[in-house]
SELUMMAR-576656 format. One line per 5 residues: number of its first residue (from 1); their letters; for each residue x, y, z of C-alpha. Coordinates in Angstrom, 1 decimal, padded with zeros to 4 digits, always signed. Layout:
NUM = a = X/Y/Z ~ ...
//
This chain:
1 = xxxxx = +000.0/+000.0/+000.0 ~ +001.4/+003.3/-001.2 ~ +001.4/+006.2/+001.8 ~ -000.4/+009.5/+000.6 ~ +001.5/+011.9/-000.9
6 = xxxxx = +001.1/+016.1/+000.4 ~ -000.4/+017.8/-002.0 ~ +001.9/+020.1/-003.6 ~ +004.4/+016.7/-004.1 ~ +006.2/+016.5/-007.6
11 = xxxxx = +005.4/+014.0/-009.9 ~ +007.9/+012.3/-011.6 ~ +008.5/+011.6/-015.0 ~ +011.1/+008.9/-015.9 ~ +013.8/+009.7/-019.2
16 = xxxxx = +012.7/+006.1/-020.8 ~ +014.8/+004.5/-023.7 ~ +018.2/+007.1/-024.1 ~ +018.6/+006.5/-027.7 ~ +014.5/+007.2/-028.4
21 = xxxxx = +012.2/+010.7/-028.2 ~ +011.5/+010.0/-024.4 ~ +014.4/+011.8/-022.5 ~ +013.6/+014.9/-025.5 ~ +009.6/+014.9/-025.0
26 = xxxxx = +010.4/+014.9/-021.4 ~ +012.8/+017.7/-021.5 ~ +010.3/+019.6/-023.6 ~ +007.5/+018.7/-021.8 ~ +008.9/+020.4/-018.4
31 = xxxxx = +009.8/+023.4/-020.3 ~ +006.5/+024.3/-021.8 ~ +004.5/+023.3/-018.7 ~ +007.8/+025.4/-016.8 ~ +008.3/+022.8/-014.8
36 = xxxxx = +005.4/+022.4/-013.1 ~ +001.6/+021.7/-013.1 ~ -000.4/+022.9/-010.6 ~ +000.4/+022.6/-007.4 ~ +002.5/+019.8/-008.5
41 = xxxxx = +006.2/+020.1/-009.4 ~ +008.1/+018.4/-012.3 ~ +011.3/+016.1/-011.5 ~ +012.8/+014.4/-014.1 ~ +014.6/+010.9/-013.2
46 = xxxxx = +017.1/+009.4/-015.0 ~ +020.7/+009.8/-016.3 ~ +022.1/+013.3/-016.1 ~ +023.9/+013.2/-019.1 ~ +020.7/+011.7/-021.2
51 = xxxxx = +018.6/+014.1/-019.6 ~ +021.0/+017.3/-020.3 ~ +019.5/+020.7/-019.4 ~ +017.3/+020.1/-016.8 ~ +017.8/+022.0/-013.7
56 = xxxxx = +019.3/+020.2/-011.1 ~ +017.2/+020.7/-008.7 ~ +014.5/+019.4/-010.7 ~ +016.6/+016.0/-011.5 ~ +017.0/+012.9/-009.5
61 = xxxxx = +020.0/+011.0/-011.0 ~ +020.4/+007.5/-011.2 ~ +023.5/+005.6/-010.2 ~ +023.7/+003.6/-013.3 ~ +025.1/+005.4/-016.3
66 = xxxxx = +023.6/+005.5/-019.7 ~ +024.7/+007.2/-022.7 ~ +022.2/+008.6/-025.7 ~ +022.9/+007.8/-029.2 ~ +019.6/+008.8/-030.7
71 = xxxxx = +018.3/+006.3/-033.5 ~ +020.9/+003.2/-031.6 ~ +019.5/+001.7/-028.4 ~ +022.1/+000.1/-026.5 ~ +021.6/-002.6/-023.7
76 = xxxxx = +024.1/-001.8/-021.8 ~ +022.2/+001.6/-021.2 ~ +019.2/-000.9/-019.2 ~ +020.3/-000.5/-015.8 ~ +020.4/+003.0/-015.9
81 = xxxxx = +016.7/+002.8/-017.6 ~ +015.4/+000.3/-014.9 ~ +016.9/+001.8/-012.0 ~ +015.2/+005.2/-013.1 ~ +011.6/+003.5/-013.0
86 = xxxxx = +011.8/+001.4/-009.8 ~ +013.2/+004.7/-007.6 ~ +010.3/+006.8/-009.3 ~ +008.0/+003.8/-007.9 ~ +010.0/+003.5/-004.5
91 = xxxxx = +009.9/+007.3/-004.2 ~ +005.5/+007.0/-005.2 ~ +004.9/+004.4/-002.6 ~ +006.9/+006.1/-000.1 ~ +004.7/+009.1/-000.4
96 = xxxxx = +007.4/+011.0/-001.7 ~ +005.7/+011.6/-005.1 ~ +002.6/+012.4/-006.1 ~ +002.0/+010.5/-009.4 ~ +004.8/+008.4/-012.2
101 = xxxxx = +004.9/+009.6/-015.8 ~ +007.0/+007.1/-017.3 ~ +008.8/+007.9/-021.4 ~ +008.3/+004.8/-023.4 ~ +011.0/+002.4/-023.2
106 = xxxxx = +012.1/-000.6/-025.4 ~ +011.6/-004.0/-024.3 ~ +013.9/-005.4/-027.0 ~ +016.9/-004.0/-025.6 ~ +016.1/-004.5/-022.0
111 = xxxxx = +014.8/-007.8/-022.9 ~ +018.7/-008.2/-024.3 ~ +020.2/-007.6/-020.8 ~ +018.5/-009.9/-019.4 ~ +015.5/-007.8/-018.2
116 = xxxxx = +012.6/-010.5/-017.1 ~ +009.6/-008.8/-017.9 ~ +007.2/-008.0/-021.1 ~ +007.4/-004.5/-021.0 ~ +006.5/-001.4/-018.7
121 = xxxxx = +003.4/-002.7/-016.8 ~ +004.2/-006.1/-015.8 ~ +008.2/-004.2/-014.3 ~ +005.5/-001.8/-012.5 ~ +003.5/-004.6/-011.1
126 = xxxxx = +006.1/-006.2/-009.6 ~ +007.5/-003.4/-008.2 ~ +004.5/-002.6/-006.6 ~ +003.1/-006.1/-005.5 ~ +000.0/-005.7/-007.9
131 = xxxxx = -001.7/-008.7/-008.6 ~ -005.2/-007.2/-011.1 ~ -004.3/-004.5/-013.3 ~ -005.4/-003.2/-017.0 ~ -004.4/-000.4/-019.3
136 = xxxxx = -006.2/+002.1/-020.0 ~ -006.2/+004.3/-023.4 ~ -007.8/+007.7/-022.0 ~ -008.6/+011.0/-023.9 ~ -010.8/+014.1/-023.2
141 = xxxxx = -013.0/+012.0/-026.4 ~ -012.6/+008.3/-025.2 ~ -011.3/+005.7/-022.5 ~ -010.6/+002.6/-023.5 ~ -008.9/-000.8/-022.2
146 = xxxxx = -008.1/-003.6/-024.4 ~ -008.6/-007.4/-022.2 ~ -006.1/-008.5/-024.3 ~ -002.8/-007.0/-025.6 ~ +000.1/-007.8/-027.4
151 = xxxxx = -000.8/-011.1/-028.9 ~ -001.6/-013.0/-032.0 ~ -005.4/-012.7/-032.7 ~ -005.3/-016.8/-033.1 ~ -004.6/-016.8/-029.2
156 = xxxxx = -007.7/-014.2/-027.6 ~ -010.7/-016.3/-027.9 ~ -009.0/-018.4/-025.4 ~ -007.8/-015.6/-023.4 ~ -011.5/-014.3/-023.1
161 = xxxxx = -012.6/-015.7/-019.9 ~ -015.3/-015.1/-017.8 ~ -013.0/-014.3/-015.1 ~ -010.4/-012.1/-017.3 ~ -013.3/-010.0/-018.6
166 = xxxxx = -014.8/-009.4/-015.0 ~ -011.6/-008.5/-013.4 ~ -011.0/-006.1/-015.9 ~ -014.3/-004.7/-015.9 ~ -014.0/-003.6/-011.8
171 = xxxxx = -011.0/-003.2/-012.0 ~ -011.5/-000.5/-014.7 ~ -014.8/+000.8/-013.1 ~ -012.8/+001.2/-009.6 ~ -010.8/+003.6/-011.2
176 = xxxxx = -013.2/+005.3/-012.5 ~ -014.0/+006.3/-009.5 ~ -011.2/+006.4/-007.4 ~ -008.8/+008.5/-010.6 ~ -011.4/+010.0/-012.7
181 = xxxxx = -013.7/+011.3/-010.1 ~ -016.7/+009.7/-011.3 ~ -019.4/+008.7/-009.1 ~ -021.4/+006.2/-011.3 ~ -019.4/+005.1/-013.7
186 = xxxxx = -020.9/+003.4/-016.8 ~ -018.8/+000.8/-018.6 ~ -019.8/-000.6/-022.6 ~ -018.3/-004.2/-023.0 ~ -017.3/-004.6/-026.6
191 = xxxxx = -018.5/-008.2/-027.6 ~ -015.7/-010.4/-029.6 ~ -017.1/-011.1/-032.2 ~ -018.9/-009.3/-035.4 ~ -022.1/-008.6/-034.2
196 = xxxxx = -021.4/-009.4/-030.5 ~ -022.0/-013.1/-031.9 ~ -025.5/-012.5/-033.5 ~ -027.0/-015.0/-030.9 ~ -024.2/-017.2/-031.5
201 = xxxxx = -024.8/-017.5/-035.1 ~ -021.2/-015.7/-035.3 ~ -019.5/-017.3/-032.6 ~ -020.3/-018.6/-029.0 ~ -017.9/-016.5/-026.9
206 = xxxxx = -020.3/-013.3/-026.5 ~ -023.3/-015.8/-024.7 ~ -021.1/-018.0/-023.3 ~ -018.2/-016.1/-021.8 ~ -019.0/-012.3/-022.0
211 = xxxxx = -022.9/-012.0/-020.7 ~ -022.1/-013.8/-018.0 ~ -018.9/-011.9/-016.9 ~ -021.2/-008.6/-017.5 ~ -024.1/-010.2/-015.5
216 = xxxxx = -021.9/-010.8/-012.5 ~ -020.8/-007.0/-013.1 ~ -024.3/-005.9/-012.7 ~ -024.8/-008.0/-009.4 ~ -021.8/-006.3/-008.1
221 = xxxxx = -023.8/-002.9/-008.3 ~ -022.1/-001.8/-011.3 ~ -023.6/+000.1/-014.7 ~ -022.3/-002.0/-017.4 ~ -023.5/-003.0/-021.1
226 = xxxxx = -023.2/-005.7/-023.5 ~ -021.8/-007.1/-024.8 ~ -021.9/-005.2/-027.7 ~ -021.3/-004.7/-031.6 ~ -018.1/-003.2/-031.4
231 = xxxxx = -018.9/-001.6/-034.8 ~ -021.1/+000.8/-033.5 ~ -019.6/+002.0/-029.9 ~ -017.7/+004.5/-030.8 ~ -019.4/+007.0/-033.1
236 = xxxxx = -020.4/+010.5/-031.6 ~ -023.7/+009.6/-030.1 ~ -022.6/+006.3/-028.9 ~ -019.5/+007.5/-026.7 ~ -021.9/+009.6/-024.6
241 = xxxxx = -023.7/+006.6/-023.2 ~ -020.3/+005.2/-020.9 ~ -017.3/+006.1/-019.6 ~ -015.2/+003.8/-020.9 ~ -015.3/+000.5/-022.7
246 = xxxxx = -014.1/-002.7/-022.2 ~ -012.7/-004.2/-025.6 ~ -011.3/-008.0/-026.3 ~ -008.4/-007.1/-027.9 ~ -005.6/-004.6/-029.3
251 = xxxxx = -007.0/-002.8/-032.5 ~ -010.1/-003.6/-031.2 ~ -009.4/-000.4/-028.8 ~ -006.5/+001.2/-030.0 ~ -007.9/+002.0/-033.5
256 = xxxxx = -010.9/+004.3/-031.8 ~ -009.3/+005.8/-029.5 ~ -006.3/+006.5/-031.8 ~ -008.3/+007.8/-034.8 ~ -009.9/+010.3/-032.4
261 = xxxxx = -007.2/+011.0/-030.3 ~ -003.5/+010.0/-032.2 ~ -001.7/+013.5/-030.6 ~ -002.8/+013.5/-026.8 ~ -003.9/+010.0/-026.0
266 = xxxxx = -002.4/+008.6/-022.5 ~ -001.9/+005.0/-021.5 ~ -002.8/+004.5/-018.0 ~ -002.3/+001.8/-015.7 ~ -005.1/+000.9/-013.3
271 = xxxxx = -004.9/-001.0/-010.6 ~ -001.7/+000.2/-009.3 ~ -001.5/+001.2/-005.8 ~ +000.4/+004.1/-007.4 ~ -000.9/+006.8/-010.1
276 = xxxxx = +001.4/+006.1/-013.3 ~ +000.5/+007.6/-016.8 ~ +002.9/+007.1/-020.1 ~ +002.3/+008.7/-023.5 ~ +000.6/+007.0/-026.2
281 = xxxxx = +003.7/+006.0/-028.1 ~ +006.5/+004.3/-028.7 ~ +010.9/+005.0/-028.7 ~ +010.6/+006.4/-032.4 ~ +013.9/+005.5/-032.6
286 = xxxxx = +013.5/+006.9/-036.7 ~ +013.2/+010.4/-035.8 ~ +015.4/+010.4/-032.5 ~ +017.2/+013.5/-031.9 ~ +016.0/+015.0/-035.4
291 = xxxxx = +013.4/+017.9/-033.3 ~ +011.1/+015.9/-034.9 ~ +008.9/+014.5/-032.2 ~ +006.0/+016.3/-030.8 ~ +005.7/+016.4/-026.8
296 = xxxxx = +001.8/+016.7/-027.0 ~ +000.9/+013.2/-025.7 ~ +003.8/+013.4/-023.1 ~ +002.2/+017.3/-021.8 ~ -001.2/+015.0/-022.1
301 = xxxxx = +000.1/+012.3/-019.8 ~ +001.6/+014.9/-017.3 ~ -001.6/+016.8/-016.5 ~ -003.8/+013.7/-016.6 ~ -001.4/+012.1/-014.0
306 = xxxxx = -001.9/+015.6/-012.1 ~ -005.7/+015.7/-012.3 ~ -005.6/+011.7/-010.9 ~ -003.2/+012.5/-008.1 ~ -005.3/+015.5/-007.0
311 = xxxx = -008.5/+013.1/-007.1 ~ -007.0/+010.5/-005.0 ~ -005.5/+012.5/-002.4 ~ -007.4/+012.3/+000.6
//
């Protein structure tokens, strides 16, 4: 359990992958939002060197030593990346910190020092002892959380379980209460197949694995739909009926919510004991250190991560 954190504590925002766009989003981020938001100010964690220019008493450094080549990611640069995310969360469930921003990082190369985890969220998990958590894909136009993530689409009907979909779905509706400030939260459950199964003429999953995990929703007090034709969720009219919607799988979410909201989408991570927001892309490592990539998504994920700490404080 994370202690609570005063209000006028700093959030921190990590400096990611060296050789991608994070540690330069995150320097331009502070500088635009001039190092603050709020009552909240910025600190930036992470190699000094990678993260050159911010004020030093706006830095925490990290022991480990990275260097930035933008465009070449190198593993030898992981420790420094790691270290900067698990003293962010140390410094978060210590009450230090108000809320985590973390720059993307890339699981290839960490994977390549011997990291032992998937990516971002399962590292945060374990560092926080969290046993239920989903991402979230939030915008001022559209929340969203995919059941399933990164895998092949052969592999989700059997990761559609009545379980998987119910955890996720109060899981996700907690938050909505407890981050977004939402008193009666209404969630849309995205059936899996066309149609939401057309009565099982297009598949079984939707009557025999969705409804139920939805009924048992409902018996739990909650306002939740469907599941439904995910063909017609997310059009104008549609959106204002729920606060966020459950989806089976990847594109499934991430094409809505990315069609509306490409520039200042944030990923979210719910179910954390701690508030941590990332933006909504990757390293880039193709335009690295060009002044090519835009810090709208990472200015996004700042103030969102602001609005949820100021929600949850007590």
């Amino acid at each position: 359990m994370s202690r609570s954190a005063k209000p006028d504590a700093p959030i921190l925002i990590t400096m990611g992958e060296p050789a991608g766009i994070g540690p330069e989003v995150a320097l331009a981020a502070f500088a635009r939002l001039d190092g603050r938001v709020g009552a909240h100010p910025l600190t930036l964690v992470g190699d000094p060197d990678v993260l050159a220019g911010a004020p030093a008493q706006a830095l925490i450094p990290t022991k480990a030593r990275a260097r930035r080549t933008p465009g070449k990611p190198d593993s030898a640069n992981a420790a420094a990346v790691t270290e900067a995310i698990a003293a962010a969360v140390a410094a978060c469930l210590a009450g230090e910190a108000a809320a985590l921003v973390t720059a993307p990082i890339h699981k290839a190369v960490l994977a390549s020092a011997g990291f032992p985890f998937p990516g971002h969220t399962e590292f945060l998990a374990h560092l926080t002892g969290t046993r239920r958590f989903v991402m979230m894909l939030a915008s001022d136009m559209l929340r969203v959380v995919p059941l399933t993530i990164h895998m092949p689409l052969t592999q989700v009907p059997a990761a559609v379980t009545r379980q998987a979909v119910f955890d996720a779905g109060e899981v996700t509706l907690t938050a909505l209460r407890r981050d977004f400030g939402i008193l009666n939260p209404r969630l849309a459950v995205a059936g899996l197949n066309p149609h939401a199964g057309e009565d099982g003429v297009l598949g079984d999953e939707d009557i025999a694995v969705i409804a139920p995990a939805v009924a048992a929703l409902r018996a739990r007090g909650f306002d939740v739909r469907g599941p439904l034709s995910a063909d017609t969720m997310f059009h104008a009219e549609a959106r204002r009926t729920y606060d966020a919607a459950l989806c089976m799988y990847h594109d499934q979410a991430l094409i809505p919510i990315k069609t509306l909201s490409f520039w200042d989408g944030v990923n979210v991570t719910l179910g954390l004991p701690i508030i941590r927001t990332s933006p909504d892309h990757g390293t880039a490592f193709d335009i690295a250190g060009t002044g090519k990539a835009d810090d709208r998504s990472m200015i996004a994920a700042i103030r969102m991560a602001a609005r949820m700490a100021d929600l949850r404080r007590p």
